[in-house]
N, C-alpha and C positions, 0 to 999 in steps of 0.2 A: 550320448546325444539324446536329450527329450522329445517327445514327439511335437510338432508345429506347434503353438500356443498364444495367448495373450496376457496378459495378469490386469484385471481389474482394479477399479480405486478402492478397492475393499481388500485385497490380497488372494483376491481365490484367481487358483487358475484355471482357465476358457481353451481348451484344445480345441484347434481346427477343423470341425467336421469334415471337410472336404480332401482333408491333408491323410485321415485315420488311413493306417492298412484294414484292407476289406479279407485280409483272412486271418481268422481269430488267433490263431499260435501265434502268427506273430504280433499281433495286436496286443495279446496277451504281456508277450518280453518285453514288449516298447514301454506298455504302460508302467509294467514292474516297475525298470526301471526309472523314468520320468517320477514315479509317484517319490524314489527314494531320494533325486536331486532335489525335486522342490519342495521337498521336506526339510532335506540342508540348507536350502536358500531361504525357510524360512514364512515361505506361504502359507496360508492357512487350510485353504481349501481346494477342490477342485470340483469344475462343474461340469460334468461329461456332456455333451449333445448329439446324441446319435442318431442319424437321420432312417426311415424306416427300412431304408435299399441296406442298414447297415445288421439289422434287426439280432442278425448270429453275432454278433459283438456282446449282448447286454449280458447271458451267462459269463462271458469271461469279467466283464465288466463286476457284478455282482459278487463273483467270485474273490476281485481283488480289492473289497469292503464299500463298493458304490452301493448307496441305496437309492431307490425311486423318487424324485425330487416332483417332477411334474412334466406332463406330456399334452402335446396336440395333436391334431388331424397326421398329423408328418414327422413329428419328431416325439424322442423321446428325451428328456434329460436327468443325469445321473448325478447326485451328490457326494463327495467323499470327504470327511474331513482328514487334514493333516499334523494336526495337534491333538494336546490331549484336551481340553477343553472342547466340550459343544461348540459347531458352527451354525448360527442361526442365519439362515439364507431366505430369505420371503419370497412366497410362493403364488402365483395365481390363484389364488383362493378367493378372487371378486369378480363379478360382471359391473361393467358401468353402461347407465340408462339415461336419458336423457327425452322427457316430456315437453308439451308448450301449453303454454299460453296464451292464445290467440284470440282477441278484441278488434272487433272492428267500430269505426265511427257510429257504428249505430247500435250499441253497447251489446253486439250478441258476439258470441262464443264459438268459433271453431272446434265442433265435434266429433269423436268418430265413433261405428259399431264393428266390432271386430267380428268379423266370420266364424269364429268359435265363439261365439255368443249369440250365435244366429237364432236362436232357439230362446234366449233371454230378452223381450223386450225392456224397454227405455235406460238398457246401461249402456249408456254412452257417455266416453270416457273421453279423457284429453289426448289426442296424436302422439305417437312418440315410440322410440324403439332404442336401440343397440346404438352403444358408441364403438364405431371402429377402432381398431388398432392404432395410435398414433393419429386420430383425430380430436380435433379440438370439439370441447362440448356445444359452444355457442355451430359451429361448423356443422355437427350431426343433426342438432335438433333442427336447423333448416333445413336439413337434408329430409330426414324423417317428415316432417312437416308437408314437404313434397312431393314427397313420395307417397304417404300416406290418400291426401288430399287434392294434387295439383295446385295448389296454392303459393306461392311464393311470399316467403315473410322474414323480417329482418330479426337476428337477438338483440335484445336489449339489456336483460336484467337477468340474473338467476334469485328464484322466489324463495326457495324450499329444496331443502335434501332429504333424502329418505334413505334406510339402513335397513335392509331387508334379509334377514338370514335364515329366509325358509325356502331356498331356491332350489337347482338343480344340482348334481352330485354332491351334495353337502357343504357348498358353495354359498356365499353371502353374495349383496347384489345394490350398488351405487345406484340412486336413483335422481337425478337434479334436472326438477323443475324450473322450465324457461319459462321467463315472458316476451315476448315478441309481437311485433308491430306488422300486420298484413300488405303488403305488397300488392298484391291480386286479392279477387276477390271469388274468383271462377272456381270452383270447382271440378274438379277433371282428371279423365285418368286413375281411375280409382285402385290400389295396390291389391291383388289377389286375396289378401289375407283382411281387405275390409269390406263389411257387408253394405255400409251406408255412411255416410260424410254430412253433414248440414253447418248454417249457421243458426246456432239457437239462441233465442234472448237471455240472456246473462241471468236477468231476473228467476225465468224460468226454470235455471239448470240450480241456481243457489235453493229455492222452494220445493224442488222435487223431491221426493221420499225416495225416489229411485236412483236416484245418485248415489255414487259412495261417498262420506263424508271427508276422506281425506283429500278429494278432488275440490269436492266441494272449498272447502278449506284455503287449500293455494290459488282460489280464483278470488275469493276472497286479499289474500295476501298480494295478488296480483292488484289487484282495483285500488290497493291502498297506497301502492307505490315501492312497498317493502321489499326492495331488490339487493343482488348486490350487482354490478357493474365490473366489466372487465377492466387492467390496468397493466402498466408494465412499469418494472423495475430498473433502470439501466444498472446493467452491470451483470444482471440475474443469471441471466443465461446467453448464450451465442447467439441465438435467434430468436423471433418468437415463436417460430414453431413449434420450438421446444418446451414449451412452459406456458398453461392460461392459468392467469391468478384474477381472482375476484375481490371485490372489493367494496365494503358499504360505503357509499354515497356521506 
């Protein structure tokens, strides 16, 4: 008998974190044997996920040819493959980002100065931060926008992608700038992490030497209308939860 498991649309198999024995001997036999059935049946791979209450599992684990696949705050997960061929399995190796665009009717710019740049006058930069887990991009940058600022503002358009791979643990880094339409216009509530919020005349932030140019840049891209537009496929996926796809106008 295998230990609890699922099999993916890919053939690798997914054991039950919740289901594992919590003591390594016998964690050990269970695995053995599992790893020899789904070898017979055929699988390709297997994907351990050990959660960190499980942590005395990972020598037995390694011991019976899992290598280190990739890990968070709470878990760890284990690779094995069960063929002779390489299994290529994609790994976390991105952050996704998500900036704005903010215009209002009186053609100035939603700005921000970030508290570690407290010390650096007039770089002030466009709002924007961290796409959550399972959140949609046009979703975060409002969120972000919000947070940032107290501003409430609608997405419209994505301007500009950016491909960043000078980040943290040797990790690359999603960057897609929004454009969006202001809502409010108040300023409020300012997030810990900013040292000052305005709106600036559009003019003035394109003319400044003290801009960075690649801001500079998609405000530009922003003004010209160069976006692409969310859309949906019937048929694509189950929900739209599941899936945002963009699209040029």
């Amino acid at each position: 008998m295998t230990l609890l498991h699922r099999v993916n649309r890919h053939g690798a198999v997914i054991p039950d974190p919740s289901a594992l024995p919590n003591e390594p001997v016998d964690f050990g036999s269970k695995l053995q044997a599992s790893l020899e059935i789904w070898r017979d049946k055929g699988h390709r791979s297997v994907l351990l996920e050990l959660p960190i209450h499980l942590s005395e599992l990972i020598p037995v684990a390694v011991k019976a040819g899992f290598a280190f696949h990739h890990s968070n705050a709470q878990e760890l997960t284990l690779l094995r493959s069960l063929t002779a061929e390489p299994v290529f399995v994609p790994s976390a190796t991105h952050t996704v980002g998500a900036g704005a665009v903010v215009i209002n009717d009186q053609q100035e710019l939603l700005v921000v100065w970030e508290a570690t740049e407290r010390n650096n006058p007039n770089r002030y930069k466009l709002p924007g931060g961290y796409v959550d887990p399972g959140e949609h991009i046009g979703t975060a940058v409002e969120r972000e926008v919000l947070e940032e600022t107290g501003v409430h503002a609608r997405f419209e358009a994505m301007v500009c992608v950016r491909h960043w791979h000078v980040n943290l643990f040797g990790s690359s880094n999603l960057y897609f700038i929004c454009q969006l339409t202001p809502l409010t216009e108040e300023i409020r509530d300012l997030d810990p992490e900013i040292h000052d919020v305005k709106w600036m005349p559009v003019k003035d932030y394109l003319a400044s030497d003290e801009i960075y140019p690649f801001n500079q840049r998609v405000v530009e891209m922003a003004l010209r209308g160069d976006g692409m537009s969310t859309g949906n496929l019937e048929g694509y996926a189950r929900s739209p939860e599941e899936v945002e796809i963009f699209f040029q106008p």
